[in-house]
C-alpha positions in Angstrom: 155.2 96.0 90.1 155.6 92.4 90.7 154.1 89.2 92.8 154.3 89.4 96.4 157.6 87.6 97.5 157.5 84.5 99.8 157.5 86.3 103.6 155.2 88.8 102.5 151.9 88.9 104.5 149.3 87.0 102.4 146.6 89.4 103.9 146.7 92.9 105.9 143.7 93.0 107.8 140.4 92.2 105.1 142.4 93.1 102.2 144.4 90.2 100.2 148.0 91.4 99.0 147.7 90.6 95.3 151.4 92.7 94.3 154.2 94.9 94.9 153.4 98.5 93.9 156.5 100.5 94.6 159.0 101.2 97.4 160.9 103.7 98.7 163.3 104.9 101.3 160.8 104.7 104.2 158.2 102.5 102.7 156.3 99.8 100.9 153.3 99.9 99.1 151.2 96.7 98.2 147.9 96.3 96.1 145.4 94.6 98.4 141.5 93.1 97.3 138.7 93.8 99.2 135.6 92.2 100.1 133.7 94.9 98.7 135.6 94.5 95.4 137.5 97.6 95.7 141.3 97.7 95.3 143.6 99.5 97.3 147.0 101.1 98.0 148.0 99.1 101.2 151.1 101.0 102.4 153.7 99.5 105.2 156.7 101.7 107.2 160.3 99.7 106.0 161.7 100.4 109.9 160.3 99.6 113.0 160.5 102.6 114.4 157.5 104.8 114.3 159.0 108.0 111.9 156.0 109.8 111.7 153.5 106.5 110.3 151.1 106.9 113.1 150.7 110.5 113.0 150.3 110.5 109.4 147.8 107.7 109.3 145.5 109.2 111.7 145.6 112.6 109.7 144.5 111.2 106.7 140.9 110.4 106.1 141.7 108.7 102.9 142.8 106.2 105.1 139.7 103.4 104.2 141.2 101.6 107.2 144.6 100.9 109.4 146.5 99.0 112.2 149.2 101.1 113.1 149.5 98.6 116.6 149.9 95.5 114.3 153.1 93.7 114.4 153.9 94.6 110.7 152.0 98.2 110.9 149.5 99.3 107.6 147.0 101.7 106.2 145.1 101.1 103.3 144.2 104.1 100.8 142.3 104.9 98.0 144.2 103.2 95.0 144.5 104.9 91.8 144.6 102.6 88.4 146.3 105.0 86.0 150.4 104.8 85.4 153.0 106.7 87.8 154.2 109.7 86.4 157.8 108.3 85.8 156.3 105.8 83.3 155.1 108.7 81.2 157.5 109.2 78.1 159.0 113.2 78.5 158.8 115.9 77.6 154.8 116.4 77.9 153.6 119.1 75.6 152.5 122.5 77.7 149.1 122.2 78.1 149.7 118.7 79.1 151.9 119.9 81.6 149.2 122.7 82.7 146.5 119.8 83.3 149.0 118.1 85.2 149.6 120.9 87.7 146.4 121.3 87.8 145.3 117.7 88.8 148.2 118.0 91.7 147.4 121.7 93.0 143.5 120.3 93.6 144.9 117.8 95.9 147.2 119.3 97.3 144.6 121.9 98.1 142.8 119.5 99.9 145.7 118.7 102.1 147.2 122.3 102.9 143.4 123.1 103.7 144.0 120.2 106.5 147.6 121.9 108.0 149.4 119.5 106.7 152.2 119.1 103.8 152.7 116.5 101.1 156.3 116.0 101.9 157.0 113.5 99.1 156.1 115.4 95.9 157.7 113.3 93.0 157.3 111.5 90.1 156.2 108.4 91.8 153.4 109.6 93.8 152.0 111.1 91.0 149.2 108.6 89.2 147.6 109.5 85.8 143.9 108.6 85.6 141.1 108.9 82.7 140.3 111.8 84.8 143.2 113.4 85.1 146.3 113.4 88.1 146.1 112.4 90.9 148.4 112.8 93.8 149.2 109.4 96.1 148.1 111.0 99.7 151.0 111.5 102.0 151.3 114.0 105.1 154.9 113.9 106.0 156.2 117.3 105.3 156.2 120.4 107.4 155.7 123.6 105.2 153.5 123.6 102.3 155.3 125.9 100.2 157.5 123.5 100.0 155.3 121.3 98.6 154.4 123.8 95.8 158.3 124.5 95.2 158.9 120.7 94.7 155.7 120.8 91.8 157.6 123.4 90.1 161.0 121.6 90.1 158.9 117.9 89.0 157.3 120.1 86.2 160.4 121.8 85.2 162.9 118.3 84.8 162.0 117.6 81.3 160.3 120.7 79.7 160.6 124.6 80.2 157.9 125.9 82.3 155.1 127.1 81.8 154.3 131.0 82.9 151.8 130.3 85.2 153.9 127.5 87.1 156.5 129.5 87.3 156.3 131.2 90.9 156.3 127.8 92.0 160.0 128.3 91.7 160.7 131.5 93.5 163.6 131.1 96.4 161.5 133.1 98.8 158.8 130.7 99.9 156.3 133.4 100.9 156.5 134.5 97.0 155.2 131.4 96.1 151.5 130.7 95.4 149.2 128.0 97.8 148.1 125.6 96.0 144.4 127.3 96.1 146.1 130.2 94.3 147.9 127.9 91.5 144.6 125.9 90.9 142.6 129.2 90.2 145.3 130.6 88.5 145.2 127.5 86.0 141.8 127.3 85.9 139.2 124.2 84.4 140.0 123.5 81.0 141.8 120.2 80.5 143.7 119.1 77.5 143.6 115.9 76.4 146.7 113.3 77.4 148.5 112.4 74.9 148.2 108.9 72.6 150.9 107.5 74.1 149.3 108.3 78.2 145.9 107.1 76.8 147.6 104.2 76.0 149.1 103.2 79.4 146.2 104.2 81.2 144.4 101.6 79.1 147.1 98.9 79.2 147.2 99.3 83.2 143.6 99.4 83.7 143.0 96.4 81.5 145.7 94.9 83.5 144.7 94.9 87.0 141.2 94.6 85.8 141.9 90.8 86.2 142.3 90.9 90.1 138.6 92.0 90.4 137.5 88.9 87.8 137.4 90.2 85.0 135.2 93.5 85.9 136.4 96.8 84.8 138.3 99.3 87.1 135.7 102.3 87.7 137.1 105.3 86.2 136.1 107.9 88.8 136.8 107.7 92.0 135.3 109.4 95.2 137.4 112.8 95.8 140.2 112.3 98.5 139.5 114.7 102.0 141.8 115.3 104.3 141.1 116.2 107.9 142.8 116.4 111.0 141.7 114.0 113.9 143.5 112.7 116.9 142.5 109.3 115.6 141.1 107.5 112.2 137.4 107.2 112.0 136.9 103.4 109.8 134.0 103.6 108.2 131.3 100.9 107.9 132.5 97.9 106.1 129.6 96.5 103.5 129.6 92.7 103.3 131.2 91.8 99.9 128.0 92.4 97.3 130.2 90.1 94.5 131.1 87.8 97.7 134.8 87.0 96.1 135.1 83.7 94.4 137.6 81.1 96.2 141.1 81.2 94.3 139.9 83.9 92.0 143.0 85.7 93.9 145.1 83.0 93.1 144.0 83.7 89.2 144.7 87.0 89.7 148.2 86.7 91.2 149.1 84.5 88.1 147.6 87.0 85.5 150.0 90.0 87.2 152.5 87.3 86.6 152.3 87.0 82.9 151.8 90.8 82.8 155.2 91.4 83.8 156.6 88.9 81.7 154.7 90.4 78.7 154.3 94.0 77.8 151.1 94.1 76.3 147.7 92.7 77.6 147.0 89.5 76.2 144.7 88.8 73.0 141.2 88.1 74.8 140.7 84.7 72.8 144.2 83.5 74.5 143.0 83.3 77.9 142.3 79.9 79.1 138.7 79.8 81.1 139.0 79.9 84.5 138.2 77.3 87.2 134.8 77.1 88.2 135.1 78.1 92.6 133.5 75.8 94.2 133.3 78.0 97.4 132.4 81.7 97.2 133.2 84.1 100.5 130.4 84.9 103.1 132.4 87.7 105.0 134.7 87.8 107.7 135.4 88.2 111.4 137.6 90.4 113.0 140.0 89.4 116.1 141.7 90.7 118.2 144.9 88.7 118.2 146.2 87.0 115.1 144.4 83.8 115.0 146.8 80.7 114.3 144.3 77.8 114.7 140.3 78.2 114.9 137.3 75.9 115.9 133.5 76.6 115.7 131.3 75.4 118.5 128.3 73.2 118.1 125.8 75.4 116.6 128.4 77.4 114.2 127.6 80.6 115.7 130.9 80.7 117.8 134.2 80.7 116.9 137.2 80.0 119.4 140.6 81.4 117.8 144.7 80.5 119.3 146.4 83.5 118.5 150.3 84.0 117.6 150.8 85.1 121.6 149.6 81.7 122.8 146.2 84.0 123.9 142.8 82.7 123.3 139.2 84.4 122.3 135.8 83.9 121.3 134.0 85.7 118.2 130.4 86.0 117.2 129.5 84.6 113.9 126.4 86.6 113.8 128.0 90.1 115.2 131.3 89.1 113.5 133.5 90.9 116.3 134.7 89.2 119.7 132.8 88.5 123.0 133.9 88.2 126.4 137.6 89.1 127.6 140.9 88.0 125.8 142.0 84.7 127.5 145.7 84.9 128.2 148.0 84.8 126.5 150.0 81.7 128.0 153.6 82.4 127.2 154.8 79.7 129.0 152.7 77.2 127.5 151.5 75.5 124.3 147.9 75.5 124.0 146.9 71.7 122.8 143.2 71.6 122.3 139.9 73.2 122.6 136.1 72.3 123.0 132.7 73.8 123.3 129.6 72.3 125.6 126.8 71.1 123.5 124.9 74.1 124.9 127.9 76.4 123.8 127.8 78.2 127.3 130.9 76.8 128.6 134.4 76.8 126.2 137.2 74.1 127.8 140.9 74.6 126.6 144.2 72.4 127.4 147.4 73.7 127.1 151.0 71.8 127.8 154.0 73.2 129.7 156.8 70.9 129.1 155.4 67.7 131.0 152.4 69.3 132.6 148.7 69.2 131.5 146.3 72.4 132.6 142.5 72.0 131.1 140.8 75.0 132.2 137.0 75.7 131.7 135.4 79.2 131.0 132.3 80.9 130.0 132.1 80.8 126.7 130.6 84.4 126.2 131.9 86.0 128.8 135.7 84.8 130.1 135.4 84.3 133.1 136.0 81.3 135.0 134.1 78.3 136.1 135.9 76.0 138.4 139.2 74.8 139.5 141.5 73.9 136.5 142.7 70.2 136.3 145.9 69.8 136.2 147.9 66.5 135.5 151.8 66.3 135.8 153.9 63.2 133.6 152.2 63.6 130.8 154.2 61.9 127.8 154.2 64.8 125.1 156.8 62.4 123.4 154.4 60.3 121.3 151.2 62.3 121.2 149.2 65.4 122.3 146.5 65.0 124.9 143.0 65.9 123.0 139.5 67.0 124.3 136.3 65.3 123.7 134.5 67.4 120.8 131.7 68.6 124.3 135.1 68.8 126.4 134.1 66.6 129.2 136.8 64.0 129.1 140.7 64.6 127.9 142.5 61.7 126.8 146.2 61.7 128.3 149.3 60.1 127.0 151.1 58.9 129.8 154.4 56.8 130.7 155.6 54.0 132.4 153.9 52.3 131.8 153.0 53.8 128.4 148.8 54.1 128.2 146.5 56.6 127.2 144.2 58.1 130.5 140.7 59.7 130.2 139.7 62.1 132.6 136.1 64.0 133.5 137.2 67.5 133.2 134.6 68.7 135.9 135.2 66.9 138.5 138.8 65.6 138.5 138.0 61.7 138.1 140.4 59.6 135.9 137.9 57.0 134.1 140.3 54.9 133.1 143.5 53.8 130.5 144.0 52.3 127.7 147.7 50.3 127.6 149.7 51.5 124.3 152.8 49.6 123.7 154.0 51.6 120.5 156.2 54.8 120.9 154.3 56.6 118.2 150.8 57.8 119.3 148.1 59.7 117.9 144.3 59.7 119.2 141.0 61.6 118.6 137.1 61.4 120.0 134.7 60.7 117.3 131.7 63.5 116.7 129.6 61.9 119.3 132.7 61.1 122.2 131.7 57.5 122.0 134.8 56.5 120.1 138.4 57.3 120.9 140.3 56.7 117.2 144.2 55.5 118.8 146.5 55.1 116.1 150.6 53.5 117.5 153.5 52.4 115.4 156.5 51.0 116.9 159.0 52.7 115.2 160.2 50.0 113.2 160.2 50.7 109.2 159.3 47.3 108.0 156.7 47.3 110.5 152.8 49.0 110.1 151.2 51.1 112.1 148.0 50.6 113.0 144.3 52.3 114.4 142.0 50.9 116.7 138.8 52.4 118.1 137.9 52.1 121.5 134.6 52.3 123.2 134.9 55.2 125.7 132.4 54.3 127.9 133.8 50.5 128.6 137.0 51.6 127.6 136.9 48.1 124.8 138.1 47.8 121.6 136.0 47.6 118.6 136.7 45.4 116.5 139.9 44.4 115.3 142.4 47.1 114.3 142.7 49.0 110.8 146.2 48.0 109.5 147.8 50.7 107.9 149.5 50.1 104.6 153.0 49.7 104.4 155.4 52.9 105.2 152.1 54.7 106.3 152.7 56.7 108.8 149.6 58.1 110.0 149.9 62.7 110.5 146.4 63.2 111.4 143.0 61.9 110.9 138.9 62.9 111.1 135.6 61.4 111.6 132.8 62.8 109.1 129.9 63.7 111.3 128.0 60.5 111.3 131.1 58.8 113.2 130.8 56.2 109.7 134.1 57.3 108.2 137.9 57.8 109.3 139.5 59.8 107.2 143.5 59.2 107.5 146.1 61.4 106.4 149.9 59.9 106.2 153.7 61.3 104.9 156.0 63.7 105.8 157.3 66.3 104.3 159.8 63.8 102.3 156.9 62.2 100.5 153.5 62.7 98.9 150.9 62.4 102.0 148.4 59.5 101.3 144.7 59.5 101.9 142.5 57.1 102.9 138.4 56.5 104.0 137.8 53.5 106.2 134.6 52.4 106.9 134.6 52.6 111.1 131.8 49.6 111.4 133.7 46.8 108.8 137.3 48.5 109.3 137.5 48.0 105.7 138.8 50.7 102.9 135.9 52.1 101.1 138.0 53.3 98.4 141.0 53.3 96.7 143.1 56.5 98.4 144.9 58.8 96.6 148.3 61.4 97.0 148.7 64.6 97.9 151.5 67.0 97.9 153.4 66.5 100.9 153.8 68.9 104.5 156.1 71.6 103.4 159.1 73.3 105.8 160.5 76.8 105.5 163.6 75.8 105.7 164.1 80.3 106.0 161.7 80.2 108.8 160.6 76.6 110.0 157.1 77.7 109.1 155.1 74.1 108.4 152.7 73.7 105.8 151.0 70.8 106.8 149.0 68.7 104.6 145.3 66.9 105.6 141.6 66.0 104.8 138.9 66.6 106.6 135.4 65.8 105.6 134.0 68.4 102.9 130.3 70.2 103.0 128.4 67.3 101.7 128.9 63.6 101.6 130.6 63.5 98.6 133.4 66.0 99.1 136.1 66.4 101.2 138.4 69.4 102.1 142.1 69.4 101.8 144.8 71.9 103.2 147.6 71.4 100.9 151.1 72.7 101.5 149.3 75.9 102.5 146.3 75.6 99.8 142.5 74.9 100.5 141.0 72.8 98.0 137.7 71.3 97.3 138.2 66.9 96.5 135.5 64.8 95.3 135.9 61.6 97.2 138.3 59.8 94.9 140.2 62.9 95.0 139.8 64.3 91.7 140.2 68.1 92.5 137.2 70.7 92.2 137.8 74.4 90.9 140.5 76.4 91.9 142.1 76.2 95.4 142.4 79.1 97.8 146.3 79.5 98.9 147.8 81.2 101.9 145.9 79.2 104.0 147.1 78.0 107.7 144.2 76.5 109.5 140.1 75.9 108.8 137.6 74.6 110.9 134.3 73.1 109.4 130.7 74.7 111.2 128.8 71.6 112.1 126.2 72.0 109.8 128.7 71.8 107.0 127.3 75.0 105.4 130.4 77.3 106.5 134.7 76.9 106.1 136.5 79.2 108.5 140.5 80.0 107.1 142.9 82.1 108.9 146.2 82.7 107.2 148.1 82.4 110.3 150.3 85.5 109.7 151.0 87.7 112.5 149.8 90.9 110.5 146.2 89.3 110.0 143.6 89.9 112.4 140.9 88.0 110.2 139.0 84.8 110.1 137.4 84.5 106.5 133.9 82.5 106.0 133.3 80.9 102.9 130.4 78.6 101.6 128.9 76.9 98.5 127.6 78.9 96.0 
């Protein structure tokens, strides 16, 4: 078992990848978290090809839930606590042996009762539990005799076998007995495991005990069934009733750590307390893409999501599951920004291919189209992005030659107006309200500072003189709080700490000292890029920061609050401030998590 490696997915579906269980020849098996606080076996095909993975996932009801379809396909299964049996020290005495077989022959009754065959029966897919053995559900074998042939050859590696196993072994398979046969042949009675299988059962319940904080593993388990069905029924999934505490997984991850590096749990008086969260998980959406960027609309109770195929969809916060049709995807272009109308009925989305602007208007609920689509061709992607007023009636344009910033009505076609821009470097976003339009330039030059000036959007003036950057600022992103009272600045690269700062937007003035943060990170494997911003927090005396990939909670001179979530790509705020969105932004995640103050 160890941690999960760097390109692993951070989540499969709901469940968070917390470790490595085992691999084989044909596949991988993680250990995910649920929301409901249950652990599972999350297990992914090595190939690409599909060797039998769908088949065998839709046979099993043990499956709790799967995307075969997914880009990196998974199931996840009921996950047993107890050791392997290849970590058991051999030989087992006999009666051990005979509650061994007899822990395996109850399962794989269950199976053979289904038509299908275990496949895979060895020491690795066999799990000691407080209540005796359990067999890791597969289905990829064709005869079950063959199944009971390979018990008799696992029981038979380290000890003689016992009489009653023994026609396990017989070369004729029709001489053998079904595994309904061997479990009444063998009967109830259960001897105890030995002290040294107590022992690990303990050790390895005590140990992953930590990834559900703190709160012991049940012992018993519901009973595995297998059926049949041309495809997996999911059942119902409960909101979380513990509602998992933000970065408790990141806890957990480091406790698995030290378990590998030590043998033994540790003493309880030598673990240091934990972090108090200060955000706790509401529950999740499900999407249909894999959501790489995500926005809520005015009244929080939509959520617009850019998935990994440039494609584009709504989801209800109340029903949790998507409305409308699937918008796209755009292959050919780069979607660039997104906004909802006040009254949430219409949902506005620009998108870039190479010098050409489309903004195209929708129905938020349903898909479908209102309107002809503006399109503007020149548009200077060289400095800046073009960005939509937060109701998405105006889009503000870089353009060139000369170099200005345009805004356009988005309904009916009409160019407002510009604003000149001298400086190569460009960056611009509408305040809450639209009334501002934040425009930050820099010239390029290193001893030179960059600067921000806010312009009036309905006379298309400045207001006010400019805020002067500090010196080797240079400015990555920035956000209003809601009031439109505060600009919050992020600057750096991913060669330096990025640097904060609040500015009050009436005096232009700092209204604190700012602080550091770790700077944007780059795959240099992948090119993945962990960027690193604030935005304003879920009160007026916090802020949020997505740092190299981790979600914490700042007070406002950037002290740090509790533990920070990691594995996180892209949040939006609701605009009541009561909710976070997160998406991971991996292409096997489906999932936009909610989270909120305790």
């Amino acid at each position: 078992m160890r941690r999960p490696a760097v390109d692993d997915p951070l989540w499969l579906g709901q469940y968070r990848v917390l470790a490595e269980l085992a691999r084989d020849d044909t596949t991988r098996v993680l250990l995910g978290g649920g929301p409901d606080d249950r652990l599972v076996a999350l297990t992914l095909p090595l190939t690409g090809e599909d060797t039998g993975f769908r088949a065998e996932t839709a046979a099993l009801s043990a499956v709790f839930e799967a995307d075969p379809d997914a880009s990196m396909p998974w199931r996840a299964s009921e996950f047993h606590p107890g050791p392997a049996l290849r970590a058991v020290p051999a030989p087992l005495p006999e009666p051990v042996v005979l509650r061994l077989a007899a822990g395996i022959a109850a399962d794989l009754t269950q199976l053979h009762s289904a038509g299908l065959a275990h496949g895979n029966l060895d020491r690795s897919h066999v799990r000691l539990t407080s209540t005796g053995a359990r067999l890791v559900p597969r289905a990829t074998g064709t005869d079950p005799a063959d199944d009971l042939l390979a018990l008799g050859a696992l029981l038979a590696a380290d000890t003689p076998l016992p009489e009653p196993l023994r026609p396990c072994l017989a070369e004729n398979p029709a001489d053998r007995p079904t595994a309904a046969q061997l479990l009444e042949a063998l009967g109830s009675d259960t001897a105890p495991w030995p002290p040294a299988v107590e022992q690990l059962i303990a050790e390895r319940t005590a140990q992953l005990a930590e990834f559900l904080d703190g709160q012991p593993i049940p012992d018993k388990t519901d009973p595995v069934i297998y059926q049949i069905a041309d495809t997996p029924e999911t059942p119902p999934r409960p909101l979380s009733r513990r509602r998992m505490l933000i970065g408790a997984l990141a806890l957990a991850i480091l406790g698995l750590a030290a378990w590998i590096a030590w043998p033994g749990p540790p003493a309880p008086d030598a673990l240091p307390p934990a972090p108090q969260p200060p955000l706790v998980e509401s529950g999740f959406l499900v999407a249909r893409g894999h959501p790489q960027v995500i926005q809520f609309n005015h009244d929080g109770r939509l959520l617009a999501t850019v998935n990994a195929d440039f494609s584009m969809e709504i989801l209800d916060v109340d029903t949790r599951k998507p409305v409308g049709r699937r918008l796209g995807p755009f292959p050919d272009a780069v979607p660039a920004e997104r906004a909802f109308s006040l009254d949430g009925v219409s949902f506005v989305a620009a998108r870039m291919k190479s010098t050409q602007l489309t903004v195209q208007t929708w129905e938020a609920r349903t898909g479908k189209e209102t309107g002809a689509p503006l399109v503007l061709e020149g548009v200077d992607v060289n400095g800046s992005w073009p960005s939509l007023s937060p109701d998405g009636s105006l889009v503000a344009v870089p353009m060139a030659s000369p170099q200005r910033i345009e805004l356009w009505r988005v309904a009916d076609h009409t160019r407002v107006g510009s604003i000149a821009t001298s400086s190569t470097f460009r960056q611009h976003g509408f305040s809450p309200d639209g009334r501002t339009l934040a425009v930050y330039q820099w010239d390029g030059h290193f001893d030179h500072r960059g600067q921000v000036s806010l312009w009036d959007t309905a006379s298309l003036k400045a207001e006010g003189d400019p805020i002067t950057m500090a010196e080797n600022d240079r400015l990555c992103c920035f956000a209003f709080r809601p009031d439109g009272r505060t600009l919050i600045t992020t600057s750096g690269d991913a060669r330096e700490p990025a640097k904060v700062h609040q500015w009050d937007t009436a005096a232009h003035k700092e209204l604190r000292p700012g602080f550091t943060l770790a700077p944007t990170q780059i795959d240099q494997g992948n090119g993945t890029v962990w960027l690193t911003f604030v935005l304003p927090g879920l009160d007026d005396q916090h802020l949020l920061a997505l740092s190299a990939g981790t979600l914490v909670v700042l007070r406002l001179d950037g002290k740090q609050e509790g533990a920070g979530l990691p594995g996180i790509a892209a949040l939006s705020v609701s605009p009541d401030g009561k909710t976070v969105a997160t998406t991971s932004g991996s292409t096997a995640d489906t999932t936009v998590h909610l989270w909120h103050k305790p």
